[in-house]
N, C-alpha and C positions, 0 to 999 in steps of 0.2 A: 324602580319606583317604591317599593317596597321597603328600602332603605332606608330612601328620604321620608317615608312616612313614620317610621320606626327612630330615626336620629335629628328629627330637623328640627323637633323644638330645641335638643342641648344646643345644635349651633346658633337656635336666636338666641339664646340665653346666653353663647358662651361671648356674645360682638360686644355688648356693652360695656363690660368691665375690662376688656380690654382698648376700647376704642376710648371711653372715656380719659381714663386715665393717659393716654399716649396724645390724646389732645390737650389736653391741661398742662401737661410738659412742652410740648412744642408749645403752645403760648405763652409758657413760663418762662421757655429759653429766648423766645424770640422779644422779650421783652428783660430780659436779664443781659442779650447781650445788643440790645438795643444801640448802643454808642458802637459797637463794632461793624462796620458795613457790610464785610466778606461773611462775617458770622451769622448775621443777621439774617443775609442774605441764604447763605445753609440753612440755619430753621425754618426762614419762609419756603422755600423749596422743599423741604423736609414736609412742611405743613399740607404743602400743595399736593404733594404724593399722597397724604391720610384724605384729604380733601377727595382725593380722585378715586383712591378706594370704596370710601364710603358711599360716592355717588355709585360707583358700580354693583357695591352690595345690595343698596337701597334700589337704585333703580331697575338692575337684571336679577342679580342672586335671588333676593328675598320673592319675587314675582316667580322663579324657575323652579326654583327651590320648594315654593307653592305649589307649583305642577305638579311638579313631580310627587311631591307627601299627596297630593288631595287625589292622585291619579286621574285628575283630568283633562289631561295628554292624550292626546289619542295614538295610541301603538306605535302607527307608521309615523308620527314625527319625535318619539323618544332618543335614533340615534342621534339624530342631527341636530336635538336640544344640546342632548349632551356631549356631542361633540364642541357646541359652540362655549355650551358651560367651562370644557376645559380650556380651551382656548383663552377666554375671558380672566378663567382664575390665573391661567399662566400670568396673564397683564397683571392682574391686581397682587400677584408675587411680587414680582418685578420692581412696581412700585412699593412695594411693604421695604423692599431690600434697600430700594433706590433712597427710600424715608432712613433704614437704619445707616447707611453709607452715608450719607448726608452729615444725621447725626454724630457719626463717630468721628467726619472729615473734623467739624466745627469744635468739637471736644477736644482734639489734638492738637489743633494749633497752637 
């Protein structure tokens, strides 16, 4: 906890300028390759992956994340916070990959 208290405001700091700008390109491709259907169809699914991450930041990270920095977690439920936290981030990897894979299929074609 100590950590997160010590490191969690760089990581709010650090989601905007990356989330941002990675949104403004998916709507930028999804409307640039607008006449291509399969294409299209990659950045909206690309979009949807950043779509589902951010729901997970917003709605678990940033609240856990909380806890954890403000230490008001109480002891005995810190492993199995963070056990779930990893778990979770593993998901929103996943999807970040799933977003770049996507991206890179529609760029190749």
């Amino acid at each position: 906890m100590a950590w997160f208290a010590h490191n969690g405001g760089y990581i709010q700091k650090a989601i905007p300028p990356v989330v941002l700008p990675a949104l403004i390109g998916l709507m930028s491709m999804i409307w640039i390759d607008r006449a291509d259907p399969v294409n299209r169809l990659l950045w909206t699914g690309a979009a949807l992956c950043i779509v589902a991450v951010i729901f997970l930041t917003i709605g678990w990270f940033v609240p856990a994340n909380t806890g954890f920095s403000s230490r008001s977690l109480p002891l005995d439920q810190v492993s199995g916070k963070l056990d779930t936290w990893l778990r979770l981030h593993n998901i929103r990897i996943a999807l970040a990959v799933a977003t770049s894979a996507l991206g890179v299929w529609a760029c190749n074609r």
